[in-house]
C-alpha positions in Angstrom: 176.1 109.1 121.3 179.6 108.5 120.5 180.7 109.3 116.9 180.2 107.1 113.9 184.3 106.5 113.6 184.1 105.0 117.1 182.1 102.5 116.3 183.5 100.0 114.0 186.8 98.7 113.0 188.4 97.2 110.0 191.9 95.4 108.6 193.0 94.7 105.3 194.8 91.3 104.5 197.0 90.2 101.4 195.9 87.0 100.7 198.4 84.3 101.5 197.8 82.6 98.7 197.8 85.5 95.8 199.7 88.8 96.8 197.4 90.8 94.0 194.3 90.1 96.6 193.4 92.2 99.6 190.5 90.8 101.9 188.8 93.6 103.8 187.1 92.5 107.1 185.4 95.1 109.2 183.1 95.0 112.2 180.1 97.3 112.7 178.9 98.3 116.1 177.0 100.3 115.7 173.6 99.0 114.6 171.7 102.2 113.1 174.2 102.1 109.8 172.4 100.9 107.0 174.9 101.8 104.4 178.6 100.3 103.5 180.9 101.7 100.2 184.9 100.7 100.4 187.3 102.6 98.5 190.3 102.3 97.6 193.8 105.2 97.4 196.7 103.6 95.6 200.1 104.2 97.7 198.1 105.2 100.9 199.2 108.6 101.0 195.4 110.0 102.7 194.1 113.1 102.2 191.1 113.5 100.0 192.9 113.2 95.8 193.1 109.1 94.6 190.0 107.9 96.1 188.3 104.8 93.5 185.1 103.0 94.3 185.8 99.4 94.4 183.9 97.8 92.0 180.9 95.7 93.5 181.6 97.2 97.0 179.2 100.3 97.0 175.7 99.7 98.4 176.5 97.1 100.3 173.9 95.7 103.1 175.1 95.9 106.8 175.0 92.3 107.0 178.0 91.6 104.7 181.2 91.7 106.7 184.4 91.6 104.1 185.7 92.0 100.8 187.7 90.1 98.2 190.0 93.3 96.2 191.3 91.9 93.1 194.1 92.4 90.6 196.2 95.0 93.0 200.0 95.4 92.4 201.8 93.3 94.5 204.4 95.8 95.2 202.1 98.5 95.9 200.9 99.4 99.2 196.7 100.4 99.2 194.2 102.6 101.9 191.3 102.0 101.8 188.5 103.9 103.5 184.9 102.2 104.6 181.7 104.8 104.5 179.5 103.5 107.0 176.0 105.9 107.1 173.0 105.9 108.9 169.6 106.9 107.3 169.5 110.4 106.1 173.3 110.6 105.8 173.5 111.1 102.0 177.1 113.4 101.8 180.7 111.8 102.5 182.2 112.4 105.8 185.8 111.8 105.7 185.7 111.8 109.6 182.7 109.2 109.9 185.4 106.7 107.5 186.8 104.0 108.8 190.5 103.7 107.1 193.1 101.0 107.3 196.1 100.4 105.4 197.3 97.4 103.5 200.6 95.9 103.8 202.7 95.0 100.5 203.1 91.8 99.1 205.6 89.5 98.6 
């Protein structure tokens, strides 16, 4: 079975419309993840300090497939990192994440 970071993808998005929103759309393939949690890194430097839950995004069922992040900076460039688990998968894997960076705003 190919690993769990193979097998989805996502992208962030400023909105268009509101530079302090970030919409976070991802795609699962793989259908035996029953678990989705975003987070968030503030400047989207990486490594394993900075990491937020976003509020509301933790739990979420396999079924929902993006994200509305409020009330960023506009200026500020985010990472954000999706944990995607299968059953019995209770500890973070930073190599089973899906990341993707934002852009800034304008």
């Amino acid at each position: 079975m190919l690993p769990l970071f193979c097998q989805f993808s996502a992208q962030a998005t400023r909105s268009s419309d509101d530079p302090t929103v970030i919409i976070v759309t991802w795609t699962v393939i793989d259908k035996k993840v029953t678990r989705l949690s975003l987070e968030i890194q503030e400047g989207g430097a990486g490594g394993d300090s900075g990491w937020k839950h976003v509020p509301g995004a933790s739990d979420m069922n396999t079924s929902k497939t993006e994200f509305k992040v409020e009330n960023l900076k506009a200026e500020e460039t985010y990472l954000f990192r999706m944990d995607m688990r299968r059953p019995g998968e209770e500890e973070f894997d930073p190599c089973n994440a899906c990341y993707v960076i934002s852009n800034k705003g304008k």
